[in-house]
Biopython code that builds the backbone (N, CA, C, O; Angstrom):
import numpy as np
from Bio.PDB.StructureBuilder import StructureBuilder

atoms = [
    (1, "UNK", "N", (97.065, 141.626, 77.940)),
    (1, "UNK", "CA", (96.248, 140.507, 77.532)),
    (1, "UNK", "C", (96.011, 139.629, 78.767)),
    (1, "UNK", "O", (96.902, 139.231, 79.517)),
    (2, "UNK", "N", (95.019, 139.437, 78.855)),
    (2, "UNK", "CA", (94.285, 138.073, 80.117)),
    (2, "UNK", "C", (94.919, 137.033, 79.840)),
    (2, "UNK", "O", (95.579, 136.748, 78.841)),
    (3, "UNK", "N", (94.637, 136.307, 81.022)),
    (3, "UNK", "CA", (95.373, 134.682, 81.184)),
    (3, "UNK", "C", (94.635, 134.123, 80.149)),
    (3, "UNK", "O", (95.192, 133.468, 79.268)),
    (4, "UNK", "N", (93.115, 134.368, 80.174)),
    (4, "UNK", "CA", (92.016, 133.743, 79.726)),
    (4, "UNK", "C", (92.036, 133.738, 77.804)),
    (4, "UNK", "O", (91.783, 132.798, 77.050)),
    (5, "UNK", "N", (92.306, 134.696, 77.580)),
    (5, "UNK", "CA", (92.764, 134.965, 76.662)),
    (5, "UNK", "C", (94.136, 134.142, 75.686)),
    (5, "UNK", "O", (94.058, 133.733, 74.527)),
    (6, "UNK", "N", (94.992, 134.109, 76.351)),
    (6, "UNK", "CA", (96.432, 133.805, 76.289)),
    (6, "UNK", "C", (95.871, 132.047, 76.150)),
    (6, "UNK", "O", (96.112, 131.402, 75.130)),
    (7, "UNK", "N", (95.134, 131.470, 77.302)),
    (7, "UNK", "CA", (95.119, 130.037, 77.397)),
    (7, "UNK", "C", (94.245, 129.753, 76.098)),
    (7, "UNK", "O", (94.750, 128.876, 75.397)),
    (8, "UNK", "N", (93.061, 130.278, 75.608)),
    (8, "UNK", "CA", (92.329, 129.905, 74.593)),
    (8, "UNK", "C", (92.701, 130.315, 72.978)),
    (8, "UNK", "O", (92.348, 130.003, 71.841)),
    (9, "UNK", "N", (93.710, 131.282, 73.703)),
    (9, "UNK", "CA", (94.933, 131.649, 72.024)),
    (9, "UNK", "C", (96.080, 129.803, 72.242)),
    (9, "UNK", "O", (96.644, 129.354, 71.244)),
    (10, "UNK", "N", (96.147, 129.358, 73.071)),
    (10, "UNK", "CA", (97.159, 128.034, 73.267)),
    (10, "UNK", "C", (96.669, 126.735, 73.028)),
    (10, "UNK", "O", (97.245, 125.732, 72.607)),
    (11, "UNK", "N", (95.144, 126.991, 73.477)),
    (11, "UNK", "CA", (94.221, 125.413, 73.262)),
    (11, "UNK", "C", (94.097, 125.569, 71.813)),
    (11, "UNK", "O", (94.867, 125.011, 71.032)),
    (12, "UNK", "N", (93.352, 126.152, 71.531)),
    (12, "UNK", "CA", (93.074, 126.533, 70.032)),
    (12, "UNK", "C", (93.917, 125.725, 68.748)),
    (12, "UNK", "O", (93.678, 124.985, 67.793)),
    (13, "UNK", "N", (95.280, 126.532, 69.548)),
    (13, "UNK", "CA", (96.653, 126.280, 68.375)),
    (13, "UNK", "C", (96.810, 124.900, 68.357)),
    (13, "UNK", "O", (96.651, 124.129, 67.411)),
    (14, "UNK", "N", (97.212, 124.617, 69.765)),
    (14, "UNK", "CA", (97.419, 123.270, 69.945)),
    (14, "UNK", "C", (96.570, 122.216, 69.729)),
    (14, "UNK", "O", (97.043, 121.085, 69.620)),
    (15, "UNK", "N", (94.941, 122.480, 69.621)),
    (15, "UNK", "CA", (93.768, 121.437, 69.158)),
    (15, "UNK", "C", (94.253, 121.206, 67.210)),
    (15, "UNK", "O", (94.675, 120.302, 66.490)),
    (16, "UNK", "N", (93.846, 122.677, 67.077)),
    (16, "UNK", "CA", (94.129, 122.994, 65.536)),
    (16, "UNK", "C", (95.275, 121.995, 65.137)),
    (16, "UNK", "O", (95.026, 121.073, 64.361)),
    (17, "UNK", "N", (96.413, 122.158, 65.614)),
    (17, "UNK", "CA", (97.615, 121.375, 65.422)),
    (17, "UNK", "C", (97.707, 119.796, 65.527)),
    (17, "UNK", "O", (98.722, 119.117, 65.370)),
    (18, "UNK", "N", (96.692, 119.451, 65.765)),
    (18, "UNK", "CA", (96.325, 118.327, 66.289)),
    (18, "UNK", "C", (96.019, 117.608, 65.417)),
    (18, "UNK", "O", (96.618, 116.639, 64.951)),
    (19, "UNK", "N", (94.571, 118.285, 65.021)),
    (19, "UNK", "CA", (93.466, 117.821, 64.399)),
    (19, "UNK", "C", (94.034, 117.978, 62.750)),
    (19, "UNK", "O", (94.259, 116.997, 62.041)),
    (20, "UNK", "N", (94.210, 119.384, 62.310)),
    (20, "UNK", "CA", (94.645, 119.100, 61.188)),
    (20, "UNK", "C", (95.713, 118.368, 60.522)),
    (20, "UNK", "O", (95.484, 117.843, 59.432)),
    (21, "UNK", "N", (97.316, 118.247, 61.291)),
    (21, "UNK", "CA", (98.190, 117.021, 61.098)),
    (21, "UNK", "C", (97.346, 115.713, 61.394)),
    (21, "UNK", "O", (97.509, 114.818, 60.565)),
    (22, "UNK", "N", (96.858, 115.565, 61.974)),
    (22, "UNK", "CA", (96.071, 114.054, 61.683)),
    (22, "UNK", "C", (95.343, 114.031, 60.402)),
    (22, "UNK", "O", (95.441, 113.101, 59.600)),
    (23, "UNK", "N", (94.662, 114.999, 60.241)),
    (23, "UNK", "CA", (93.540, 114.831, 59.394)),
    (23, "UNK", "C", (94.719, 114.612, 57.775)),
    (23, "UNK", "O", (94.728, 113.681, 56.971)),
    (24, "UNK", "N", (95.441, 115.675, 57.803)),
    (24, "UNK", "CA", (96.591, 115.580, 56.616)),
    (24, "UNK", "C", (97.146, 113.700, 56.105)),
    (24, "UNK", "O", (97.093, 113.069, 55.049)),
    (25, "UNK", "N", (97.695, 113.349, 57.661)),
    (25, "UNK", "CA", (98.101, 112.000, 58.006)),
    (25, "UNK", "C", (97.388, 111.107, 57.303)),
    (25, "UNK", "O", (97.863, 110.445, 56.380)),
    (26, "UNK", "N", (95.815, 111.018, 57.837)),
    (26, "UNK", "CA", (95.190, 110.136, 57.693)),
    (26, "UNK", "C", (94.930, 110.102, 56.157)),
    (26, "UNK", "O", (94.791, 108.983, 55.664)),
    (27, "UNK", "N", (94.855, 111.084, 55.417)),
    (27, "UNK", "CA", (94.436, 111.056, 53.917)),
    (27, "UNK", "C", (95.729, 110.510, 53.204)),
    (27, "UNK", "O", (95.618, 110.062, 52.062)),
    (28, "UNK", "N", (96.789, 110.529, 53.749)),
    (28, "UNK", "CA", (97.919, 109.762, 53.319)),
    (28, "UNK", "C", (98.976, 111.550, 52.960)),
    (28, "UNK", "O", (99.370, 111.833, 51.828)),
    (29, "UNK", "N", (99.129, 112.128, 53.744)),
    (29, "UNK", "CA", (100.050, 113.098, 53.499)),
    (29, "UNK", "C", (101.421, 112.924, 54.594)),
    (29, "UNK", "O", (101.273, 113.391, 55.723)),
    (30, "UNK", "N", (102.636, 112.308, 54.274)),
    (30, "UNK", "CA", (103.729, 111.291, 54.729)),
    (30, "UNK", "C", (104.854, 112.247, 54.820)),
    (30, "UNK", "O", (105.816, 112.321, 55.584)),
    (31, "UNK", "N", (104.444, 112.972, 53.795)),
    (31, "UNK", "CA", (106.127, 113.859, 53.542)),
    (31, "UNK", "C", (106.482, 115.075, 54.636)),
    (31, "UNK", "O", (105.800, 116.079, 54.840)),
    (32, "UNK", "N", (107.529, 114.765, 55.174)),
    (32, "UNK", "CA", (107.642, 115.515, 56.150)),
    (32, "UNK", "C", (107.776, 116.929, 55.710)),
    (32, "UNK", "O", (107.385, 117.731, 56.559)),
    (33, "UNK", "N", (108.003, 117.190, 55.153)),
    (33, "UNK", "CA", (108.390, 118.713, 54.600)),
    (33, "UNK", "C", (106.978, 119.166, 54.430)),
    (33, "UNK", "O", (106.778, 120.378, 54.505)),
    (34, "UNK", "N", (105.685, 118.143, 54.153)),
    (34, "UNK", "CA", (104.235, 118.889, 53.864)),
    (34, "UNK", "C", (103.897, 118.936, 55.310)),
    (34, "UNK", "O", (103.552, 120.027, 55.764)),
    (35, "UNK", "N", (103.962, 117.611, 56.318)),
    (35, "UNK", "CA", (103.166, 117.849, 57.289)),
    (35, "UNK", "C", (104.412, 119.273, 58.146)),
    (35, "UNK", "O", (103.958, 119.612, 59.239)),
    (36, "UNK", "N", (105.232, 119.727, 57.917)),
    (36, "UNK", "CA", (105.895, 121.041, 58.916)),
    (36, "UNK", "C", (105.446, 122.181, 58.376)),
    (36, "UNK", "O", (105.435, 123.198, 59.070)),
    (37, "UNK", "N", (104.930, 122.209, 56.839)),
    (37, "UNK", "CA", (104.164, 123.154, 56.451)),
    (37, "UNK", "C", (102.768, 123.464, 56.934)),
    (37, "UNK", "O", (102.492, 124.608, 57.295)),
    (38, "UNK", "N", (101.630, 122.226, 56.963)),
    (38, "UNK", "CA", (101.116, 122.225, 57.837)),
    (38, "UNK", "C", (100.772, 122.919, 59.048)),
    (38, "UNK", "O", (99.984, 123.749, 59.503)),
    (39, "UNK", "N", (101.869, 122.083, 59.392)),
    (39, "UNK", "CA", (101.763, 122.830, 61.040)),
    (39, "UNK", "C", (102.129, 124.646, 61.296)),
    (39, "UNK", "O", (101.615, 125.491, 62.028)),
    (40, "UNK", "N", (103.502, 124.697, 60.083)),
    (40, "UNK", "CA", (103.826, 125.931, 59.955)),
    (40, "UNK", "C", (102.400, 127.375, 59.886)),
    (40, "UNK", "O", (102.218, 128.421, 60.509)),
    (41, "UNK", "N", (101.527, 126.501, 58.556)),
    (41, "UNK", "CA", (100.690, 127.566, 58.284)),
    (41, "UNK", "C", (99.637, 127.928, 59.305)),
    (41, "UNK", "O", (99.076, 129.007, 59.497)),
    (42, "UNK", "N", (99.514, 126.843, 59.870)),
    (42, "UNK", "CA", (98.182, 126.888, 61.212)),
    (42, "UNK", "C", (98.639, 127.994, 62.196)),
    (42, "UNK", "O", (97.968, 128.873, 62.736)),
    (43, "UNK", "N", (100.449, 127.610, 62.314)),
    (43, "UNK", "CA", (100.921, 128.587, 63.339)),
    (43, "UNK", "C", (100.910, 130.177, 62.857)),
    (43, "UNK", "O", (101.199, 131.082, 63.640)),
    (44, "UNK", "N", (100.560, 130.394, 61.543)),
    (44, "UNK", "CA", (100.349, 131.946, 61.146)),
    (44, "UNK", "C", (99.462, 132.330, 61.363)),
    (44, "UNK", "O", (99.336, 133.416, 61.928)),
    (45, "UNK", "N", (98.217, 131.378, 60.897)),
    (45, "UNK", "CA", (96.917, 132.050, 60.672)),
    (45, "UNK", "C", (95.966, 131.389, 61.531)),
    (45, "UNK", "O", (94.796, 131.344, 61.152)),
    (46, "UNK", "N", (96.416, 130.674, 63.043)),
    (46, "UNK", "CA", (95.438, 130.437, 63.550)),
    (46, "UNK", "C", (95.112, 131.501, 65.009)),
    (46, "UNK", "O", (94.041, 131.951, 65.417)),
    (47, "UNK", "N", (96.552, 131.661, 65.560)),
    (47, "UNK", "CA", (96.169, 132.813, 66.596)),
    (47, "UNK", "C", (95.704, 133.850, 66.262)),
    (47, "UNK", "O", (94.860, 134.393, 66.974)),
    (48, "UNK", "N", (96.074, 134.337, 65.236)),
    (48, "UNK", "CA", (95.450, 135.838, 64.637)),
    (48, "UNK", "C", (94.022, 135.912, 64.237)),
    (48, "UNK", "O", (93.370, 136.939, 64.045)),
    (49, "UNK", "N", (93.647, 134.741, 64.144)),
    (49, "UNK", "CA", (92.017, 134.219, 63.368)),
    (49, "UNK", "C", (91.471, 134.384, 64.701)),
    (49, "UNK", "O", (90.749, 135.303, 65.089)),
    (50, "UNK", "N", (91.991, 133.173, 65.499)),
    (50, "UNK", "CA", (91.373, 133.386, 66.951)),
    (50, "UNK", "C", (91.075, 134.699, 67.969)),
    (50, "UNK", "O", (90.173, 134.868, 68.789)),
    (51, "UNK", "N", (92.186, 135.543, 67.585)),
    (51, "UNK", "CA", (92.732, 136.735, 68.547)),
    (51, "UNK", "C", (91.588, 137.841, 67.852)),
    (51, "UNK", "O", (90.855, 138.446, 68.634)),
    (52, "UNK", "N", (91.467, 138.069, 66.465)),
    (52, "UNK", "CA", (90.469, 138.859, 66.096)),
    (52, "UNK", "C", (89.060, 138.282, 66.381)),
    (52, "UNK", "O", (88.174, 139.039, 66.776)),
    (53, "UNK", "N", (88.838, 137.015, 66.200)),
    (53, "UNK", "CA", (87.506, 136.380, 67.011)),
    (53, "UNK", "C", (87.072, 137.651, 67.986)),
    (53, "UNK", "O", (86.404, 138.670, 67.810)),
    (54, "UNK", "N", (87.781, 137.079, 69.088)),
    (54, "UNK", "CA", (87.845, 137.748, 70.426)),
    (54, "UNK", "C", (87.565, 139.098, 70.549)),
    (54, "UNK", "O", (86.676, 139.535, 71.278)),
    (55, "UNK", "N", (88.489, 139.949, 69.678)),
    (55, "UNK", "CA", (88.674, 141.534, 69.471)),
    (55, "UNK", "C", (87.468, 141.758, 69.035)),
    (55, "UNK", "O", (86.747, 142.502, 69.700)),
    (56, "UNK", "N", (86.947, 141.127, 67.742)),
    (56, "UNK", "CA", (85.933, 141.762, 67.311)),
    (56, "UNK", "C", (84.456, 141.640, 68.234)),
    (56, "UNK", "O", (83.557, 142.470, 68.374)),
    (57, "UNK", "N", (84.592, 140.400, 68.734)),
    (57, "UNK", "CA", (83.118, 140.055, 69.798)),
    (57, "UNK", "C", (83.258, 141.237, 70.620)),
    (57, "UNK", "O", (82.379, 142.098, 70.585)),
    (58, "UNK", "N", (84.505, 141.390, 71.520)),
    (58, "UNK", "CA", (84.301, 142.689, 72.399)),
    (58, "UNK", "C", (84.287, 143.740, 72.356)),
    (58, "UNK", "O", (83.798, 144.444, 73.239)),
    (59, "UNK", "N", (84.889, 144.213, 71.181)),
    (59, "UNK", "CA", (84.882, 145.780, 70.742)),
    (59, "UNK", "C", (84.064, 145.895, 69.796)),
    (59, "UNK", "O", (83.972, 147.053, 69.387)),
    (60, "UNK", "N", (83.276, 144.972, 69.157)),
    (60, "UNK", "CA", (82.394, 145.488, 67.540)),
    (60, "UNK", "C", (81.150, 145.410, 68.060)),
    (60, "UNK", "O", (80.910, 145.370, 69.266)),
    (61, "UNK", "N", (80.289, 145.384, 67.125)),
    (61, "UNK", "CA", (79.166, 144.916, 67.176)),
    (61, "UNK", "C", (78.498, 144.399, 66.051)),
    (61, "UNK", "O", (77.337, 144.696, 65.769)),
    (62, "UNK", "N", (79.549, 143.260, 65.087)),
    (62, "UNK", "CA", (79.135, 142.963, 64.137)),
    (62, "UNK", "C", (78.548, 141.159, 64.601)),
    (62, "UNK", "O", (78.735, 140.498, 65.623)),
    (63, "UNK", "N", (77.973, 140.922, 63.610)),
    (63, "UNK", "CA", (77.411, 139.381, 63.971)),
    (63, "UNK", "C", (78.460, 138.277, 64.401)),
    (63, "UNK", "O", (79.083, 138.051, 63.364)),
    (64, "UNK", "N", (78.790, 137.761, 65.047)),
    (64, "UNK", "CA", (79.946, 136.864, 65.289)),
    (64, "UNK", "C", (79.974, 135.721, 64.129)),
    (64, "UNK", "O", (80.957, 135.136, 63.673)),
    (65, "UNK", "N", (78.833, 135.604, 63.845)),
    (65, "UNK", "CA", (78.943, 134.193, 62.646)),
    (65, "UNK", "C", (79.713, 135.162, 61.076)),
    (65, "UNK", "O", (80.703, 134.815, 60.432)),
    (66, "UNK", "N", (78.796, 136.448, 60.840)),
    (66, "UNK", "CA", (80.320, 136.822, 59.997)),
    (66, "UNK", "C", (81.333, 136.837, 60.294)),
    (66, "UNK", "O", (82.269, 136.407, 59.619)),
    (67, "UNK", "N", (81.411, 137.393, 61.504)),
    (67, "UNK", "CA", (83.267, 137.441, 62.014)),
    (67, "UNK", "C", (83.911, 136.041, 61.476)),
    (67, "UNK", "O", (84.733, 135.801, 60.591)),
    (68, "UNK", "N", (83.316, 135.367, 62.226)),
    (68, "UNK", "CA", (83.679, 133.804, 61.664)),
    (68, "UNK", "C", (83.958, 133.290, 60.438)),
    (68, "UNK", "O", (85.000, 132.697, 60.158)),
    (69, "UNK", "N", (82.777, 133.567, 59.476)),
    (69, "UNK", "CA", (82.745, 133.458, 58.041)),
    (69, "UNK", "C", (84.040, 134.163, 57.696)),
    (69, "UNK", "O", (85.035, 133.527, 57.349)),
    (70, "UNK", "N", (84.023, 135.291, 57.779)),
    (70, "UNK", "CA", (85.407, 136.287, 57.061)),
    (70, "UNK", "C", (86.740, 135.681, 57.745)),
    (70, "UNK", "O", (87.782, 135.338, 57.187)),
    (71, "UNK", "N", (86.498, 135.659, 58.723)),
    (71, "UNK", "CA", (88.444, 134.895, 59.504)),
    (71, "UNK", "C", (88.919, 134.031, 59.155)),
    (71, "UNK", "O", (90.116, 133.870, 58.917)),
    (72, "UNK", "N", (87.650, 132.957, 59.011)),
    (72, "UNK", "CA", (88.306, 131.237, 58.739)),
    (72, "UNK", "C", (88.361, 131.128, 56.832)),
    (72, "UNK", "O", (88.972, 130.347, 56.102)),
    (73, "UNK", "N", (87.418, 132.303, 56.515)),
    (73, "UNK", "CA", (87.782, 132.322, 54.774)),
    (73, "UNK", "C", (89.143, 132.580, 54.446)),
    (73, "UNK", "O", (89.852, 132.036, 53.599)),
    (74, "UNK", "N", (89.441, 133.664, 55.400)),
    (74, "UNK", "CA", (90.992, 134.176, 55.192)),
    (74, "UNK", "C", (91.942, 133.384, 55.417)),
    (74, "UNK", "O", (93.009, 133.363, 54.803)),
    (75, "UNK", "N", (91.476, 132.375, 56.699)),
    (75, "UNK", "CA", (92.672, 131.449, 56.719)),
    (75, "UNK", "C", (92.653, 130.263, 55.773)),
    (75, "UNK", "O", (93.774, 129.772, 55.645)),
    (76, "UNK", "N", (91.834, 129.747, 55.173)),
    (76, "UNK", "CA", (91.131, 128.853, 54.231)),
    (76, "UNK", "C", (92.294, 129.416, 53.209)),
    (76, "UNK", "O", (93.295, 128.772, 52.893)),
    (77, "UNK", "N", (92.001, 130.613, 52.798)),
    (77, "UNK", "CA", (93.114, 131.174, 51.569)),
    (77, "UNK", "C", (94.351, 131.376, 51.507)),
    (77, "UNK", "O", (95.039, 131.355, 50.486)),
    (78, "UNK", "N", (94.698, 131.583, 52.602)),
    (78, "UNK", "CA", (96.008, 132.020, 52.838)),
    (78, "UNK", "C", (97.104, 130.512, 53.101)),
    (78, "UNK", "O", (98.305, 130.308, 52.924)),
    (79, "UNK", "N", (95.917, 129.649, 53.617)),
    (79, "UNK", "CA", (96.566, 128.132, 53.789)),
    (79, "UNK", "C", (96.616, 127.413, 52.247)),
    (79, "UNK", "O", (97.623, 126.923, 51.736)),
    (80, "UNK", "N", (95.362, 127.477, 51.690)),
    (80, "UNK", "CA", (95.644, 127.345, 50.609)),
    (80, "UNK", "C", (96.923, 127.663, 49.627)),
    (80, "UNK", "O", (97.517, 126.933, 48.834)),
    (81, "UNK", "N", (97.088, 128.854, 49.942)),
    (81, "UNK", "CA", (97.958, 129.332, 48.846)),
    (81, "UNK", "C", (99.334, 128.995, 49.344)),
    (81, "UNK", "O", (100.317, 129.422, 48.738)),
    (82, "UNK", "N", (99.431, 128.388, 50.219)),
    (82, "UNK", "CA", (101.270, 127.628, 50.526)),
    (82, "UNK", "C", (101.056, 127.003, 50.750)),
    (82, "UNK", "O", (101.861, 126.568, 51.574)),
    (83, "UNK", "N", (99.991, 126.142, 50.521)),
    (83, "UNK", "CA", (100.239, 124.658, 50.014)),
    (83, "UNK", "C", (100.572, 124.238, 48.567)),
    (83, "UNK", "O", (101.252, 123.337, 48.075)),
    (84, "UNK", "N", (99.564, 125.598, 47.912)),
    (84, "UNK", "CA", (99.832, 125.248, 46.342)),
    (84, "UNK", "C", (101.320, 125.861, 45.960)),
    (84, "UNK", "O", (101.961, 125.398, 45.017)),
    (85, "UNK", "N", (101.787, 126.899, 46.744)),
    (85, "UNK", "CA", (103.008, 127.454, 46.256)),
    (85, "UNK", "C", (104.161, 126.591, 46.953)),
    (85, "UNK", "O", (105.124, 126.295, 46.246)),
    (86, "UNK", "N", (104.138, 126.144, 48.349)),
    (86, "UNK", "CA", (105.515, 125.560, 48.799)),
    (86, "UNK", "C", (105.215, 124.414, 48.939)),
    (86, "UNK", "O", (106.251, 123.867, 49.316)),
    (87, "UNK", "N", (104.245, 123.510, 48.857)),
    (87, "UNK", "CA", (103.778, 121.852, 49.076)),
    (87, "UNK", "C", (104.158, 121.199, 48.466)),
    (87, "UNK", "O", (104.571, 121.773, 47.458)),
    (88, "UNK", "N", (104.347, 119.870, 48.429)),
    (88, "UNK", "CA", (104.961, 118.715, 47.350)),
    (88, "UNK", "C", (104.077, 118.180, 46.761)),
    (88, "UNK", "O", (104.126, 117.914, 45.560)),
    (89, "UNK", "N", (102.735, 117.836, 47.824)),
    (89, "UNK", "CA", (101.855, 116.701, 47.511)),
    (89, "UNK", "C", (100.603, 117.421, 47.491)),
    (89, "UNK", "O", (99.640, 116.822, 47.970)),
    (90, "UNK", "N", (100.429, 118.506, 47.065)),
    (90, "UNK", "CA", (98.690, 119.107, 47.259)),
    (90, "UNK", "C", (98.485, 119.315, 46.098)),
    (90, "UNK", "O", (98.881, 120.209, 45.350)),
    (91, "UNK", "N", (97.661, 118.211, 45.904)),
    (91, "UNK", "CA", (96.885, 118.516, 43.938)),
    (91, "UNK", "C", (96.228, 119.226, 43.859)),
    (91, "UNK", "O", (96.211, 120.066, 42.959)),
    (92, "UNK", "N", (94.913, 119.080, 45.412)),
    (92, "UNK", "CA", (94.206, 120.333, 45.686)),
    (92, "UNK", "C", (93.755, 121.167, 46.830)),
    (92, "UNK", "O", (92.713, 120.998, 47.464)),
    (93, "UNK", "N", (94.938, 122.383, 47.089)),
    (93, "UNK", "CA", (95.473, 122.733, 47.906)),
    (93, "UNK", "C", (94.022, 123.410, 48.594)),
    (93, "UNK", "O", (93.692, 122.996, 49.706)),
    (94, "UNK", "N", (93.441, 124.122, 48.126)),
    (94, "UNK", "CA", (92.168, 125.294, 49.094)),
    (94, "UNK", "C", (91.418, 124.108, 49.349)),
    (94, "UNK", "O", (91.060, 124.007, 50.522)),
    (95, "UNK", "N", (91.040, 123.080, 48.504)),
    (95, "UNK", "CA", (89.668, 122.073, 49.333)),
    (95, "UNK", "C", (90.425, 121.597, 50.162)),
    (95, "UNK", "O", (89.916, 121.837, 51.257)),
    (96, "UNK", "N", (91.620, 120.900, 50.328)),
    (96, "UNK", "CA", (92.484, 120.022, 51.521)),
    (96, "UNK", "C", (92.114, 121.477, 52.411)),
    (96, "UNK", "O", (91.403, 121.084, 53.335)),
    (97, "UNK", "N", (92.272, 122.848, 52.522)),
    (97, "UNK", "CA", (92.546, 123.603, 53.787)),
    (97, "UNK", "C", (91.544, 123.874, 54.118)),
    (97, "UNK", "O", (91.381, 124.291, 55.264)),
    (98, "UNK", "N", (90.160, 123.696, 52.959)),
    (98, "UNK", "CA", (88.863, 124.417, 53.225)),
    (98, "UNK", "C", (88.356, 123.326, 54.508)),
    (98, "UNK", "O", (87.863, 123.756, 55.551)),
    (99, "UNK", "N", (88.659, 121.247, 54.119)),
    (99, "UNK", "CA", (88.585, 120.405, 54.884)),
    (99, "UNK", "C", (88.990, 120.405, 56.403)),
    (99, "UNK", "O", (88.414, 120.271, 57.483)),
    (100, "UNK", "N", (90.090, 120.593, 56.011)),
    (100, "UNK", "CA", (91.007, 120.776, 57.442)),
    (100, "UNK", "C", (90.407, 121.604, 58.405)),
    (100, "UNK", "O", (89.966, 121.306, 59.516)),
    (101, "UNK", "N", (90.456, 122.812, 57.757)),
    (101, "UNK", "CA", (89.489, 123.934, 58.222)),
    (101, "UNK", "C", (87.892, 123.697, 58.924)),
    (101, "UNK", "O", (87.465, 123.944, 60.052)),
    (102, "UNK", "N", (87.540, 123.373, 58.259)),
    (102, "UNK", "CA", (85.932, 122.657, 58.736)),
    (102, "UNK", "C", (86.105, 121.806, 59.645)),
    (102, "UNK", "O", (85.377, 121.952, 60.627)),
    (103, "UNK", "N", (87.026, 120.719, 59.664)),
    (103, "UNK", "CA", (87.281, 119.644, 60.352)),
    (103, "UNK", "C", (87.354, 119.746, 61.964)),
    (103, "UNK", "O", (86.693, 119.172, 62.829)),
    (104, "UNK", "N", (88.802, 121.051, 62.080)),
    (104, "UNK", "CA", (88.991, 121.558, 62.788)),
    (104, "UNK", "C", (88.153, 122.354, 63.682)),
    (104, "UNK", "O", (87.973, 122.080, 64.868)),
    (105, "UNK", "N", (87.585, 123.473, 62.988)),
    (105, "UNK", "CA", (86.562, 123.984, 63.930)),
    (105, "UNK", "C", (85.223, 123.457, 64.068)),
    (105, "UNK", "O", (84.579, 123.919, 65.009)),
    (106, "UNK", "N", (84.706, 122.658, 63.393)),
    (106, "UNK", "CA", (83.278, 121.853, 63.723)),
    (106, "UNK", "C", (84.224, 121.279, 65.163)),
    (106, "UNK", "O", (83.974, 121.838, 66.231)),
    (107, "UNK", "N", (85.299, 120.160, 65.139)),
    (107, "UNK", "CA", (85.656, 119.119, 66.341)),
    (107, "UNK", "C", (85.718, 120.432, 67.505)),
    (107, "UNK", "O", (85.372, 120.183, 68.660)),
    (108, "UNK", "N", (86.136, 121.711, 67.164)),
    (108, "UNK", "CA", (86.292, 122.276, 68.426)),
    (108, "UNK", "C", (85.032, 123.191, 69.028)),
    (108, "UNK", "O", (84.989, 123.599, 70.188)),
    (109, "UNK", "N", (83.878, 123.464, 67.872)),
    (109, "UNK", "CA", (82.570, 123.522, 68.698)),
    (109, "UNK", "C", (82.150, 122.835, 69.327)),
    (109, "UNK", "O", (81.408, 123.295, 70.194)),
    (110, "UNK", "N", (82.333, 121.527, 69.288)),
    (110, "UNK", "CA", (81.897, 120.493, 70.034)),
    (110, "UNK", "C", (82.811, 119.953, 71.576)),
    (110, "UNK", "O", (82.395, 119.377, 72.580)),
    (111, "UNK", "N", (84.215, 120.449, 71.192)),
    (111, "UNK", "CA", (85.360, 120.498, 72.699)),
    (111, "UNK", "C", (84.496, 121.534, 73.592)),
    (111, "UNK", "O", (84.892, 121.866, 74.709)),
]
sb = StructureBuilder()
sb.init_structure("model")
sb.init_model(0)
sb.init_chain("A")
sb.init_seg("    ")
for serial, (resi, resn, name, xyz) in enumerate(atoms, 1):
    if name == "N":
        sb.init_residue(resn, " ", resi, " ")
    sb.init_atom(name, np.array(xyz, "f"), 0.0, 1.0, " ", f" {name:<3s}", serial, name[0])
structure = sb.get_structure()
């Protein structure tokens, strides 16, 4: 794996990590046990989201905006679903990740 690679698998995490614990914060999510989940789930499903990004642009030849569509759906769901299964405070767990989610990668098209 490239440096180049490796550094934009690290910004990524670390923007992501950023942006969505704030964004959690700011809506009033306090409990520490939600915001380490949080952070926990980003750390599953955000390098792998990112890392297939990458894989698929260089080895496929499918549209990148599906790639996109299908990766960040998957992580949308998969965040969802441990928030609703291990969270304290998520009444509604897929729109909070679908938010976060959006939040996150709109602020980092624009980084």
């Amino acid at each position: 794996m490239n440096a180049q690679l490796l550094t934009s698998l690290a910004y990524s995490l670390l923007l992501t990590l950023i942006i969505e614990t704030s964004f959690f914060l700011i809506i009033g999510k306090r409990r520490k046990k939600d915001l380490i989940l949080v952070c926990l789930v980003n750390i599953l499903t955000n390098p792998p989201v990112v890392l297939l990004y990458w894989l698929t642009i260089i080895y496929s030849r499918l549209n990148p905006i599906f790639a996109i569509l299908v990766l960040e759906s998957s992580a949308i769901i998969i965040e969802g679903y441990y928030y609703k299964n291990y969270g304290q405070e998520f009444s509604h767990p897929y729109t909070l990740s679908l938010i976060a989610n959006l939040l996150s990668f709109g602020i980092g098209l624009l980084i």
